[in-house]
C-alpha positions in Angstrom: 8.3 36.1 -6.8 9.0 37.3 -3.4 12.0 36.2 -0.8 10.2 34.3 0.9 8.4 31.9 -1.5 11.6 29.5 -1.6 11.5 29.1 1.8 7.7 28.7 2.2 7.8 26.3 -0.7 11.0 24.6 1.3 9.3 24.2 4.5 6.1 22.9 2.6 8.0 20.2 1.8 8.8 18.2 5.2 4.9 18.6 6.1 4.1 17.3 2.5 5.6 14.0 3.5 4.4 14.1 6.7 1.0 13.9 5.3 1.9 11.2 2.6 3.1 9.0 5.7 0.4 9.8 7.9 -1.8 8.5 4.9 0.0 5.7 3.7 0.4 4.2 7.4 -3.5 4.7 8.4 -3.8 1.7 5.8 -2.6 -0.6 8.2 -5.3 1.1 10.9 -7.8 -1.5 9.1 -6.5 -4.0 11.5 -6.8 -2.3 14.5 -10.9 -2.7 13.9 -10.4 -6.6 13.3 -10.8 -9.6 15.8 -9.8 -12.7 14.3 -11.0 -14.7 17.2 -7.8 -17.0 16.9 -9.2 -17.7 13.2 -5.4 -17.5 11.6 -4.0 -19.4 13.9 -6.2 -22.2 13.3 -6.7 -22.2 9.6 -4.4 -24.4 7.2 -1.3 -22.5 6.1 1.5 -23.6 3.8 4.5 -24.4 5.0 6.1 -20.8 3.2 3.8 -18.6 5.2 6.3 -16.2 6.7 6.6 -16.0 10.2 4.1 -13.4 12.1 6.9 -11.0 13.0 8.2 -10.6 10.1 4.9 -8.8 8.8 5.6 -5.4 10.6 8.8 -4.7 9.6 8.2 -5.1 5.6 5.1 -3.3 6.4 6.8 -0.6 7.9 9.2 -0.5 5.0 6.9 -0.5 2.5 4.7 2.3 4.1 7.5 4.2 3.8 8.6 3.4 0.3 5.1 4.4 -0.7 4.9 7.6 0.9 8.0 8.6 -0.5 7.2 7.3 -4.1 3.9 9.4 -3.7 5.5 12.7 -2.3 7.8 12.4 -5.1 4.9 12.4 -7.6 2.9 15.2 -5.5 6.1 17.4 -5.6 6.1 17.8 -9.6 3.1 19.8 -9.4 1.2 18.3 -6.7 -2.7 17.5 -7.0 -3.0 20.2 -9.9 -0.7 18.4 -12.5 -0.3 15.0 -10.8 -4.0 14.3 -10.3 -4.4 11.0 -12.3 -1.2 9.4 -11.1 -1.7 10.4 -7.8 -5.7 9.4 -7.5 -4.4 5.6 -8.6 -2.5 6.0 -5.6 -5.4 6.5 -3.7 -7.3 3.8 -5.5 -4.2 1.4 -4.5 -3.9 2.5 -1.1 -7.9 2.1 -0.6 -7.9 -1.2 -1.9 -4.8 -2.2 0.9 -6.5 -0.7 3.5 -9.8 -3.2 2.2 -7.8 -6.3 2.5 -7.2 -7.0 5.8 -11.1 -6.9 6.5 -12.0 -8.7 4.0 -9.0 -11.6 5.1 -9.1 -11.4 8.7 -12.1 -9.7 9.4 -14.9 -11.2 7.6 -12.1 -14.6 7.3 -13.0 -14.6 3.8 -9.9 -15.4 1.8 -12.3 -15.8 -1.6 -13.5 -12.0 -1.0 -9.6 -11.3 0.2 -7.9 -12.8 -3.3 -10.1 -11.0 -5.3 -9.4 -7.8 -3.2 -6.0 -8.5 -3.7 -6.2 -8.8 -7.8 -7.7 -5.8 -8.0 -4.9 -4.2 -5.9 -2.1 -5.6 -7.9 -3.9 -4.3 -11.1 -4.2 -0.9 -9.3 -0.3 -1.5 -8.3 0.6 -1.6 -11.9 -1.5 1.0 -12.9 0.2 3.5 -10.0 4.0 2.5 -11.0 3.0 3.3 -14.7 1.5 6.5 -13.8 4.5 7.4 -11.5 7.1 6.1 -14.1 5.6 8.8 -16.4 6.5 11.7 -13.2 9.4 10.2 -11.7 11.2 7.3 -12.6 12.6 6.9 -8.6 8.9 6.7 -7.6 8.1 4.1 -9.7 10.8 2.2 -8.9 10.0 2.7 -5.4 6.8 0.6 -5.6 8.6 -2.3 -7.5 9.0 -3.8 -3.5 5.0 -3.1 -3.1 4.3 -4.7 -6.2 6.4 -7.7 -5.5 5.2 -8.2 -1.8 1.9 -8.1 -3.1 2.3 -10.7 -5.5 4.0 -13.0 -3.3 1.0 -12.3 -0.7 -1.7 -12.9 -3.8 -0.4 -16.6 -4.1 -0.5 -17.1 -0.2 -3.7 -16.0 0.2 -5.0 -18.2 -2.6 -2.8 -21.2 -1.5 -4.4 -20.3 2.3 -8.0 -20.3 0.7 -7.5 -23.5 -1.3 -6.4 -25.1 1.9 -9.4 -24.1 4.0 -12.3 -24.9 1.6 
């Protein structure tokens, strides 16, 4: 091993994550191609549904969570040894990214709550793959998982209420 493969291997490390939050935040991109027409605002909502602004900062939080759970994972071995764990990542993040056209986009909360079951099952699926890498990147998803869960039974409660 040469001197300088520490700190090549060192400085690969910033841009990894970099790229995992570049990823994990183009999710949320989903919505920029979405015009709800006022749709949301008009639609039946229980009287839990969180207030708007509280959406981007868990968002945000999340993204980041995720990103961090994933470079985590990528950095004990990276796509060579982690390839499983770290394709149900993709498979999760896929699905996330699906949701919001499927919600507000098509304004199909049916299509969305399905979407959404499958992500949760890809969730678990993710956080069992990373608990087998690195316990801290499991655990980081435990937020995800929970958010997600709490957003399944609003978007079912929200699609009861409007059919």
């Amino acid at each position: 091993m040469t001197a300088a493969s520490p700190t090549k291997h060192a400085m690969r490390k910033p841009i990894a994550l970099t790229g995992w939050l570049v990823l994990t935040f183009s999710a949320a991109l989903t919505g920029a191609f979405v015009d709800t027409g006022g749709w949301y605002a008009d639609i039946a909502k229980p009287a839990w549904n969180p207030p708007n602004w509280i959406f981007g900062p868990v968002w945000t939080t999340l993204y980041i969570m995720m990103a961090v759970a994933a470079w985590l994972v990528w950095q004990r071995g990276g796509w060579k040894q982690q390839r499983k764990a770290l394709a149900l990542y993709l498979v999760q993040w896929a699905l996330n990214a699906l949701w919001t056209p499927l919600f507000f986009g098509l304004q199909r909360p049916d299509l969305a709550f399905a979407g959404i079951l499958l992500l949760l099952v890809a969730i678990a699926g993710t956080i069992a793959a990373f608990w087998r890498v690195k316990r801290t990147a499991a655990i980081l998803l435990i937020p995800y998982v929970l958010w997600v869960s709490f957003a399944a039974v609003l978007n079912f409660t929200i699609w009861r209420l409007n059919t």
